[in-house]
Structures are given as structure tokens and as C-alpha cells.
C-alpha positions in Angstrom: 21.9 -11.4 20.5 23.6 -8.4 18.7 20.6 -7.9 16.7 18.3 -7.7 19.7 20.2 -5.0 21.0 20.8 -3.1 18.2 17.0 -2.9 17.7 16.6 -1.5 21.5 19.1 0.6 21.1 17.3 2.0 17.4 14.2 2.0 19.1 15.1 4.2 22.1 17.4 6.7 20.1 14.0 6.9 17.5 11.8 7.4 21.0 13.9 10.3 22.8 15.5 12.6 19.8 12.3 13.7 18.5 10.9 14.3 15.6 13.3 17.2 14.1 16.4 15.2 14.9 14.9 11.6 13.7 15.1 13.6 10.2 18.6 13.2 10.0 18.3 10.3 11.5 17.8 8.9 8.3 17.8 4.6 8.3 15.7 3.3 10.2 13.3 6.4 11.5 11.1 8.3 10.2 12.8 10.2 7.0 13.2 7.0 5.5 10.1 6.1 5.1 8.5 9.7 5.1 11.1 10.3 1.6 9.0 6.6 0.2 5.5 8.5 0.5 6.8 11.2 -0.5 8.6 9.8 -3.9 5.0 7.7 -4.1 3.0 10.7 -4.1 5.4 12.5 -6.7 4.4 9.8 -9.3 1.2 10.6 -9.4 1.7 14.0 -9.2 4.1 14.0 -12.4 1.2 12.6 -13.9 -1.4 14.8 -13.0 0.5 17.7 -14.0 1.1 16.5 -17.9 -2.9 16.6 -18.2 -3.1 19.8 -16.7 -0.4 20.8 -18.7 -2.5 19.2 -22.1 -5.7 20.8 -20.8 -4.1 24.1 -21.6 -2.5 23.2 -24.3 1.2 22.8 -23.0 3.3 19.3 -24.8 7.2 18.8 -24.9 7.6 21.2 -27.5 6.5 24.1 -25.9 7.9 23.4 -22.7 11.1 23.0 -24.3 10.6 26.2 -25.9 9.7 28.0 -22.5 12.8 26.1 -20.9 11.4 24.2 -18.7 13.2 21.1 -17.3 9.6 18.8 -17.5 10.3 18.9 -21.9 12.4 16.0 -21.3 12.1 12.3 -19.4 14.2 11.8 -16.3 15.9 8.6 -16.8 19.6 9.1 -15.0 18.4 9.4 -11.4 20.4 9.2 -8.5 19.9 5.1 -8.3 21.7 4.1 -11.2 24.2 6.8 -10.9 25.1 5.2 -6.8 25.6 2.0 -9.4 29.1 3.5 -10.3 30.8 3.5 -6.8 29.7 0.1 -6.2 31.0 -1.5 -8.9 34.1 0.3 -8.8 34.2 -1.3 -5.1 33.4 -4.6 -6.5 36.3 -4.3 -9.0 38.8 -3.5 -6.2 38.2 -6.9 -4.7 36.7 -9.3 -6.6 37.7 -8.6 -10.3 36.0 -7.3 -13.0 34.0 -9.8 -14.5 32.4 -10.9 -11.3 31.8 -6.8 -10.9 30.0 -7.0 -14.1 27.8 -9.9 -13.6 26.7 -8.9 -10.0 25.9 -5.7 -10.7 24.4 -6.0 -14.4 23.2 -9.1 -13.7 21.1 -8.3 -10.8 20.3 -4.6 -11.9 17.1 -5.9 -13.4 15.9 -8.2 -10.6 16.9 -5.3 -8.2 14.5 -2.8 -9.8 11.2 -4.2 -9.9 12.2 -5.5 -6.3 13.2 -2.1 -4.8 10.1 -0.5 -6.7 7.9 -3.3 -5.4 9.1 -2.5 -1.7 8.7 1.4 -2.1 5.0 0.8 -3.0 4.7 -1.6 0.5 6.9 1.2 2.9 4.3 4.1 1.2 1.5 1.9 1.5 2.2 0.9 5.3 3.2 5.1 5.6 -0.5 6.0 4.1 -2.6 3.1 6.0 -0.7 4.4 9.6 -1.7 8.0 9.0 -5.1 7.2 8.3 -6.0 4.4 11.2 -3.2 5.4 13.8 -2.7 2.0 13.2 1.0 0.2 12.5 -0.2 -3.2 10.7 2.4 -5.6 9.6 2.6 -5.6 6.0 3.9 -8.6 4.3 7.1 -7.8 2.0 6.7 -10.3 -0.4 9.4 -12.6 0.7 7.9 -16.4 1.4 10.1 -19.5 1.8 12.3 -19.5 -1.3 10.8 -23.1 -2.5 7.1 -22.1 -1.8 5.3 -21.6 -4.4 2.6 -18.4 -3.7 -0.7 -18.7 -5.3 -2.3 -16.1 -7.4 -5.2 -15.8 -5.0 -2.7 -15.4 -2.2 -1.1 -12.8 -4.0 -4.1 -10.9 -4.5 -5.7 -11.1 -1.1 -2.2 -9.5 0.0 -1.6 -7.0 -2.5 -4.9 -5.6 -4.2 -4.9 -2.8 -1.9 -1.4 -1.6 -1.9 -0.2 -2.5 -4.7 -2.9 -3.1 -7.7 -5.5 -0.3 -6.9 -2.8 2.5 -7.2 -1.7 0.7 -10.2 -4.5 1.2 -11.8 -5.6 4.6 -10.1 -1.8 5.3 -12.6 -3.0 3.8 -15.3 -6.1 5.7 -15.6 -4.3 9.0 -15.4 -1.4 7.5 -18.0 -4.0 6.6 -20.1 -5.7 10.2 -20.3 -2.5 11.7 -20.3 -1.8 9.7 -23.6 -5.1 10.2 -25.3 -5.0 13.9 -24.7 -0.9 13.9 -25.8 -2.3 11.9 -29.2 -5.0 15.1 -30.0 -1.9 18.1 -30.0 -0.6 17.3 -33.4 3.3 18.0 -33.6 3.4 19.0 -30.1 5.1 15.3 -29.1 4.4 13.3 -25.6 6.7 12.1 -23.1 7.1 8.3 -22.8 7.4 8.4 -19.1 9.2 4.9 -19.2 9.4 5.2 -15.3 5.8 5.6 -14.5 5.1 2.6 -16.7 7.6 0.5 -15.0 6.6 1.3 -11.8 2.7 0.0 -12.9 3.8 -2.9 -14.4 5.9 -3.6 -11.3 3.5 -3.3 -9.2 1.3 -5.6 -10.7 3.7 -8.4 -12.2 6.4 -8.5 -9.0 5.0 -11.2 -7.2 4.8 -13.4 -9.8 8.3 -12.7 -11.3 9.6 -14.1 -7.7 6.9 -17.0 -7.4 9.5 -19.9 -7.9 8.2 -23.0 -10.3 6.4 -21.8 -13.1 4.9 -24.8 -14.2 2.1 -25.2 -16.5 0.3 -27.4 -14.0 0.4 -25.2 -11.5 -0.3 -22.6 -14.3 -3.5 -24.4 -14.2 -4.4 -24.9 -10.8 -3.6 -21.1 -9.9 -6.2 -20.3 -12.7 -8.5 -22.0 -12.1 -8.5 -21.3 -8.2 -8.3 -17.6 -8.9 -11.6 -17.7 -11.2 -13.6 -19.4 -8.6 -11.9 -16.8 -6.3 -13.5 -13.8 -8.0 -16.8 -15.8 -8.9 -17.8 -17.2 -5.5 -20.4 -16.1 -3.2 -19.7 -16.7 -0.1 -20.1 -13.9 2.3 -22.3 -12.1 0.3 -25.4 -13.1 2.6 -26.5 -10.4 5.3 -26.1 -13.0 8.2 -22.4 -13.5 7.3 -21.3 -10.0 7.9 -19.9 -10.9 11.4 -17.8 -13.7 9.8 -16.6 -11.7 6.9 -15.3 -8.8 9.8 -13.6 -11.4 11.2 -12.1 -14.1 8.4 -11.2 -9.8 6.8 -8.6 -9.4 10.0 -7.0 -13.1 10.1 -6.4 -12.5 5.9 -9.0 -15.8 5.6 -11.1 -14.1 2.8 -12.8 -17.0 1.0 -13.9 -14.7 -2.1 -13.5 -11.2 -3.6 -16.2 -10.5 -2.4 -15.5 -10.9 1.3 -12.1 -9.4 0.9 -13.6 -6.0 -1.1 -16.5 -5.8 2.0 -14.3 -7.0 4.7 -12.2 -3.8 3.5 -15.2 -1.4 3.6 -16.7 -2.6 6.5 -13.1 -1.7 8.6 -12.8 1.6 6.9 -16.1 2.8 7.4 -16.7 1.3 10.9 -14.0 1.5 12.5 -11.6 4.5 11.5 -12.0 7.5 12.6 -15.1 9.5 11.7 -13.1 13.2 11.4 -10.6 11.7 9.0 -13.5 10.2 6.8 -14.8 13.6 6.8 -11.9 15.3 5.9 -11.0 12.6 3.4 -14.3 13.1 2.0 -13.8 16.6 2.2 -10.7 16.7 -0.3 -12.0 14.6 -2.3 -15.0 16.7 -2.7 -12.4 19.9 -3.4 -11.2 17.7 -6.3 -13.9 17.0 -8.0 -15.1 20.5 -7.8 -11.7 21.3 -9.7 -12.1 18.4 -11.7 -15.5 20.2 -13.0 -14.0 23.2 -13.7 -10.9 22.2 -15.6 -12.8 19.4 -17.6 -14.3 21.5 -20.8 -18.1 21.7 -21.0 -18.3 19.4 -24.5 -16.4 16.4 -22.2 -18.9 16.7 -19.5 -21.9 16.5 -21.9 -21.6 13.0 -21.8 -22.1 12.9 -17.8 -25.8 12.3 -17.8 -25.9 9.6 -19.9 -23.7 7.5 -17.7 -26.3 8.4 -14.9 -28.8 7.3 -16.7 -27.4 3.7 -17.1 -26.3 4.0 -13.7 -29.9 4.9 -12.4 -30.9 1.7 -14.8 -28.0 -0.7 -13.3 -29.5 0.0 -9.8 -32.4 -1.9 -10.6 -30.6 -4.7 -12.0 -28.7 -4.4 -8.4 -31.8 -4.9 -6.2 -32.8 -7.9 -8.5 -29.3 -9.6 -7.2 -30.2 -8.9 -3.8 -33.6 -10.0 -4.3 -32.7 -13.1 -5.7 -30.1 -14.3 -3.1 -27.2 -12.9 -5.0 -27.7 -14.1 -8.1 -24.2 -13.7 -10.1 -27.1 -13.4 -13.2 -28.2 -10.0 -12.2 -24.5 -9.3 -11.3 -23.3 -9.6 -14.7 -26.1 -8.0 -16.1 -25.1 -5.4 -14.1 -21.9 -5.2 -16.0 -23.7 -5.3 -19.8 -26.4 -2.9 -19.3 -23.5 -0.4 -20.3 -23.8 -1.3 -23.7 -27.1 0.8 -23.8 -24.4 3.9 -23.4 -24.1 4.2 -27.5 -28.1 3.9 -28.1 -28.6 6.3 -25.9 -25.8 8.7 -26.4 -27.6 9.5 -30.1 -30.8 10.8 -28.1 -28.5 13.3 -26.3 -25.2 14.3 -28.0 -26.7 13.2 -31.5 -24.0 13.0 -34.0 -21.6 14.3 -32.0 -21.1 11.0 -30.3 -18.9 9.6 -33.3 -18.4 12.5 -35.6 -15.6 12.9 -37.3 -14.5 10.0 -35.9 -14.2 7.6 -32.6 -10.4 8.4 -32.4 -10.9 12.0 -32.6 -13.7 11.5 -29.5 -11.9 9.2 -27.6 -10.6 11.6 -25.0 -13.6 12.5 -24.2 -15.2 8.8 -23.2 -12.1 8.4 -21.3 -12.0 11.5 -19.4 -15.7 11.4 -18.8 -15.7 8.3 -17.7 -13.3 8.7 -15.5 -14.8 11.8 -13.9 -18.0 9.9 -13.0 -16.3 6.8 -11.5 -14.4 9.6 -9.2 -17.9 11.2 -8.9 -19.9 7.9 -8.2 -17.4 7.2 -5.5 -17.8 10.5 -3.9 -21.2 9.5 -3.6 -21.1 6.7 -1.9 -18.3 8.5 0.7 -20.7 11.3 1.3 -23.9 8.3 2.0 -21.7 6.2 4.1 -20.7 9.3 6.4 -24.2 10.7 6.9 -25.5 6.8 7.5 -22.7 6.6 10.3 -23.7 10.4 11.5 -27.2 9.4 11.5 -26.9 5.9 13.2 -24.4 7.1 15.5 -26.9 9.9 17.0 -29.3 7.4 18.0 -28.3 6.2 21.2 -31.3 5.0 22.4 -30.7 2.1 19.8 -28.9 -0.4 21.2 -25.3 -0.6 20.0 -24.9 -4.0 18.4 -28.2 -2.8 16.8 -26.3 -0.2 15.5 -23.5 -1.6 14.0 -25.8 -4.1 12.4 -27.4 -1.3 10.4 -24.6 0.1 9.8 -22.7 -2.8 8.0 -25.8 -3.3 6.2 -25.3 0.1 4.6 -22.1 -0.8 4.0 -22.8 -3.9 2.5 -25.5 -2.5 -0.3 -23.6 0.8 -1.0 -20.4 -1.9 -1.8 -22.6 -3.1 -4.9 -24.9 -0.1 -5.6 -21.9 1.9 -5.7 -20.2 -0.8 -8.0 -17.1 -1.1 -5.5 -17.3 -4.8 -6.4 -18.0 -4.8 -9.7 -14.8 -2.5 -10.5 -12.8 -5.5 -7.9 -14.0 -8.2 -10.5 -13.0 -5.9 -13.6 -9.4 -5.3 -11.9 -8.9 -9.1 -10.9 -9.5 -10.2 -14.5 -7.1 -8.0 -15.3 -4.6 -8.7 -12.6 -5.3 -12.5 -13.7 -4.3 -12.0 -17.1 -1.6 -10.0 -16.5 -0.1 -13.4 -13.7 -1.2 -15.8 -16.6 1.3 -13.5 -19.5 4.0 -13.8 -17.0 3.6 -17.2 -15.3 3.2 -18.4 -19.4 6.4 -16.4 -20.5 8.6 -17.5 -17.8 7.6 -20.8 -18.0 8.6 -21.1 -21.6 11.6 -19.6 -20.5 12.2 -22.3 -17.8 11.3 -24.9 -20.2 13.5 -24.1 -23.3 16.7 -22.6 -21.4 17.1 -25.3 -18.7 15.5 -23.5 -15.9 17.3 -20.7 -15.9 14.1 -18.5 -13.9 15.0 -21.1 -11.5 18.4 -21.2 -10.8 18.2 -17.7 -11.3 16.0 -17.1 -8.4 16.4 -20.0 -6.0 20.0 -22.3 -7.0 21.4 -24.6 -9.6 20.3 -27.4 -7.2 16.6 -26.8 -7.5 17.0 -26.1 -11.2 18.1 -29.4 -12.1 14.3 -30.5 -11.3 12.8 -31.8 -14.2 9.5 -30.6 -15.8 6.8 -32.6 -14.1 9.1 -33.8 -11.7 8.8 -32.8 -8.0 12.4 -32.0 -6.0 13.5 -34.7 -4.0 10.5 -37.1 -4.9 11.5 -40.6 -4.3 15.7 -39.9 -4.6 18.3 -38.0 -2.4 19.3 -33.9 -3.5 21.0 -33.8 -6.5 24.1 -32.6 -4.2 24.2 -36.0 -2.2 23.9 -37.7 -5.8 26.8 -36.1 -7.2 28.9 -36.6 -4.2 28.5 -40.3 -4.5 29.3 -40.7 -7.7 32.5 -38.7 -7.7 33.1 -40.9 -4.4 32.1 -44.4 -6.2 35.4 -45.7 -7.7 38.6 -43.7 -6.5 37.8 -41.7 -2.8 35.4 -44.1 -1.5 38.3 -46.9 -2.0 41.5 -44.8 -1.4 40.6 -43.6 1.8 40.8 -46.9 3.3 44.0 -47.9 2.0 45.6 -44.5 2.5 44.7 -44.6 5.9 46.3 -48.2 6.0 49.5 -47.0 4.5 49.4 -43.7 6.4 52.9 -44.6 8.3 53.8 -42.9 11.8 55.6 -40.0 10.8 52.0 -38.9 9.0 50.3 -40.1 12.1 52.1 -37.4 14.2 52.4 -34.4 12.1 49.1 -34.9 11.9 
């Protein structure tokens, strides 16, 4: 076919012009998807650079003074201006109105799909770089009447999609409690970097066809036991959770989080985990050195109840995983504001929490990054030291290996931070699946005919499409039929004389 050949024919001109001239190459090679990672990074990078820019003391208002194009948002961008052309050319042949609803209508739909599809190219762009691997990453496109469970969602997208939304959200949310202490200095909005986190997050469920409240329901309910279930979680089952982690079987979050750390720190490369490591480790030096003193005061109080919340974690693994110690785990961080008194003293709440509240957030924040350093910097010398035993046996080796894995992956609270972002990510599906469904309900499906076709909108609530009766389509053929075409078509032909008969 056509296609076939047109793909050869992209593949050998990507193969022999090089890397220089695939540049301009643009569709299709490697400066299309090398501009996604790099428009990807930029977001976070935009970010980053309004808390430096609070740190010292830099908002809107002086920027604007200094005349600097970052005192404003950036809301015209070169996507909505390409908008113009298009409907002009739309215009030209179809007439204005249908201009106006193709291109308005689907402007909405178009943006969290586009921004949902950046994420997957830089996502696919990041993983390759790191593995030397080119996995097929699913775009978020199933069969138009299949409905996509929440759990299916999540298995797919937690890594590409949710963890860097929340890795935003962080930084947004520092950005903004910094922004609220510079009285009179203003904050930007930054409506894009919100859209883009929400998008991330709420996409697949704003193209998940039938929101119905029963399915509402079952996708609940199946995503709680999801995040609550314990299979995988003994040491004999690593080998299965390796494998069901490749074929995208995961039974729990738990084997999807550890199927995930057990291919990243087995099986990539040891150098790039270094140098990974190695970065990060650059960062958080910066990160101590930008972050004022009085902020990091609070640091060994979180270590405390972190050294505290490792003894609640070797009761779980004592006990056969007991999801008991597990969420005890999670509430032994209440002891933070007891204990706080006994080292910051009044400081803690004084003048007020509001006033304090950048603090708790950036602090926080800087010892999750530091507790995961951690566990990077454990993990690699774990592999270094296992690795330089060779008169171990190799499956011997790998066994001990995972095992490290597999007890840094809840020492380290890698999972507990999964469960805390899947609640999230579940209430986030449940606001949307509700809303839409309200919508479907009251305005006569309109999410559905929307997104699929009037025919499959015509489905009642409750109702499944074509359950016991013919498409709607078939329906309405035979009763336009029933009465005048289904009877004049006999006797027309019977009076059809011979003249008719040949010009025919």
C-alpha cells in the first residue's frame, strides 16, 4: 500500500541524511519530537525560575520595572495564532458558520488532546535517552465505544503523565506560597502551566466514552482495591512481578510501583544511574544553598519521624505486609507538630500558620527530593557492591539485588507517595466522570455525541447500545420506509413503462 511505502521511504531518508540534515527534516524525524522535550522541559523550567526569582525577592512588579518580558503571562502563542489561516481556509470552502463551529467547537477538545500527546512524544523522547530503548507508548486512543477503566488508565499513564504532574504541582504550589508572602509585588497566574497539569491528569477520562454512574461505580471501586491489594508484595513473587511489569499485567500498585524500580535499577545502565544520581546530587546541593537557613531548620524534625516511620516499616515486613503498619506508616507524621515545639519552639506557629506556610512546603519538599537521593545513592552502591562479587552466582545475584530493591521501595516511601498520588488521581477521575455525567444526563448526551456520534447518543441511561433491538439507524430507516417507499417501489417499478426501462 501507499502507506507502506511512504513509511520506507521516511524511514530510509531519516537513516542516510544524518543527524544535521534530519533537523530540517522536521515531520517525522528527529526535530519533531526533540522541539516536544524540549517545550516539556521549558515548563518546568518557567517554573523553577519564578521561585528563584521570589527567593531573591523578584515578582511582576519589579520585573516590569526592569523590563523584562517574564512581568507578563504568555497567552497568544504561536498555536492559536496558526488558528487564523485555517479558518480563513475553512471559510473559502465550506462557509462561515461551519468555519466557526469546526474550529471553535473543537478548539477545546483539541487542546487538552494536543497537550496530552506532547506529554506522551516527551515522555517516549526521555524514557529512549535513558534505556536506549524505543518502547511503544500507547496514545490514548482505544476503540471509540470502549469504555477504559480508571485502573487501566493509571497502570498506563502514572509514569508519564501523573508523576510530572505532580513533580509541576509541587513547584506551582511553592511558587504561589512564596508569590502570597511579597506583599504588593503581584504573581503571575501562569494559566498555561495549570492547564497543562490538569490535562495531564484529567485527559483520559475526558475521552473515556459512557460516563455512567454504574460504571462510575464499578471503576471506583476497582481502582480502590487496586491501590489497596497485596499481591506482589511477597519476596517469592519478585520474578512474577518482573514479568506481569513488562506484559502491562500489574495486579496492584504495588506491583506496578516495584515492577518499575526493579527495571530501572536492574536493568538500565549503571553509568547513567550514576550520572543521573550525580545531577541530582548537584541539585540538591543548590537546593541547600538557595533555601534560607530558617526554612531548613525544620529538616531534622522530618528525619526524626522518618527514622520513627522505619520502624513502623519493618513491622509491615515482619508481619507479612500488614496494610496496618502501612498506614501507620502514613500517620506517624502527625507527631511532626509535637515535636516541632521541642526544636523550633514558638517559631513553629508564630505570628501565624499562613505566615509559616512557605516554609512547611518548601521544607518538605526539599526532604522528599533529599530522601529520594538517598535511596538513589543506596541502590547504586547495592548494585556496585553485588555486581563485584562474581564469585556469587548470578541468579544469586540478582535475587539480592531485587531484594534491595524491594525494601528501599517502602523504606524509602516510593510506595507510600504512589498511594497518596492515586487517591488523588482517583478523585480527580471521580470530579470528572461525576460532572460529565451530569452533563450527559441533563443535556441529552451531548459528551456523547460529542465524542463518539448522534447514533450512540441516543442510548438511554441504563440502557446498553443495541441490547435486544437493531441500531437506531436501521430503526429509523424502516419507519420512514413503512407506509410510502416500502409500497411505492413495487408499484413504480410495475408502472415503470419501456421508455424508463431503457434510459435507464
Amino acid at each position: 500500500s501507499i502507506s507502506v511505502i511512504r513509511s520506507r521511504d521516511n524511514h530510509l531518508l531519516c537513516e542516510r541524511i544524518g543527524l544535521l540534515h534530519s533537523l530540517s527534516f522536521y515531520f517525522s524525524s528527529v526535530a519533531f519530537y526533540a522541539s516536544n522535550l524540549i517545550v516539556d522541559i521549558t515548563i518546568y523550567l518557567y517554573v523553577i525560575l519564578f521561585i528563584l526569582f521570589s527567593f531573591t525577592g523578584f515578582g511582576p512588579g519589579e520585573l516590569s520595572a526592569l523590563g523584562s518580558t517574564f512581568h507578563t503571562e504568555w497567552i497568544i502563542s504561536i498555536g492559536l495564532i496558526t488558528l487564523i489561516p485555517q479558518m480563513v481556509e475553512i471559510v473559502l470552502e465550506y462557509g462561515a458558520v461551519h468555519a466557526v463551529r469546526e474550529v471553535l467547537g473543537g478548539l477545546f477538545a483539541a487542546t487538552f488532546f494536543f497537550i496530552f500527546q506532547n506529554k506522551n512524544i516527551a515522555s517516549s523522547m526521555k524514557e529512549g535517552a535513558m534505556t536506549g530503548l524505543a518502547r511503544y507508548f500507547f496514545t490514548g486512543r482505544p476503540p471509540a465505544n470502549q469504555h477504559q477503566t480508571w485502573m487501566d488508565i493509571y497502570k498506563t499513564y502514572w509514569k508519564s503523565h501523573y508523576k510530572p504532574a505532580f513533580f509541576l504541582c509541587a513547584a506551582y504550589v511553592i511558587y504561589c506560597v512564596l508569590a502570597a508572602q511579597q506583599e504588593g509585588e503581584g504573581k503571575l497566574p501562569m494559566g498555561l502551566v495549570c492547564l497543562s497539569m490538569v490535562a495531564w491528569v484529567i485527559t483520559p477520562i475526558l475521552f473515556s466514552p459512557f460516563p455512567r454512574w454504574n460504571l462510575i461505580g464499578q471503576d471506583l471501586r476497582e481502582f480502590n482495591s487496586f491501590i489497596t491489594g497485596c499481591a506482589g508484595s511477597e519476596d517469592a513473587e519478585i520474578p512474577e512481578v518482573v514479568v506481569r511489569g513488562k506484559r502491562g499485567t500489574v495486579r496492584t500498585l504495588y506491583e506496578c510501583g516495584l515492577s518499575e524500580e526493579l527495571a530501572v535499577w536492574s536493568e538500565q545502565s549503571l553509568p547513567m544511574l550514576i550520572f543521573t544520581t550525580l545531577v541530582k546530587a548537584v541539585v540538591g546541593a543548590y537546593l541547600v544553598l538557595v533555601v534560607p537557613s530558617e526554612i531548613l531548620d525544620f529538616m531534622p524534625i522530618f528525619a526524626l519521624i522518618f527514622a520513627l516511620s522505619w520502624v513502623v516499616v519493618l513491622g509491615y515486613f515482619c508481619t507479612g505486609q500488614n496494610n496496618v503498619f502501612l498506614v501507620a506508616s502514613f500517620l506517624i507524621w502527625i507527631l511532626f507538630v509535637p515535636l516541632a515545639h521541642f526544636v523550633v519552639g514558638s517559631r513553629l506557629s508564630h505570628p501565624n500558620i499562613a505566615t509559616r506556610m512557605p516554609e512547611y512546603v518548601i521544607c518538605i519538599t526539599t526532604f522528599m527530593f533529599l530522601m529520594g537521593l538517598a535511596k538513589e545513592v543506596v541502590l547504586i552502591a547495592c548494585r556496585v557492591a553485588i555486581t563485584a562479587c562474581p564469585c556469587v552466582p548470578k541468579a544469586q545475584r540478582v535475587k539480592r539485588l531485587q531484594e534491595c530493591i524491594r525494601l528501599c521501595f517502602v523504606y524509602f516511601f516510593v510506595h507510600q507517595q504512589h498511594i497518596v498520588q492515586a487517591y488523588v488521581v482517583c478523585a480527580a477521575n471521580l470530579a470528572t466522570s461525576v460532572v460529565l455525567a451530569v452533563v450527559d444526563q441533563v443535556f441529552c448526551n451531548i459528551h456523547t455525541w460529542f465524542l463518539l456520534n448522534s447514533e450512540l447518543a441516543r442510548t438511554q441511561h441504563g440502557e446498553r447500545y443495541m441490547e435486544k433491538n437493531a441500531t437506531f439507524f436501521e430503526m429509523d430507516h424502516l419507519r420512514s420506509s413503512f407506509g410510502s417507499d416500502l409500497w411505492s417501489s413495487d408499484s413504480e417499478s410495475e408502472a415503470e413503462t419501456p421508455e424508463d426501462s431503457a434510459r435507464t
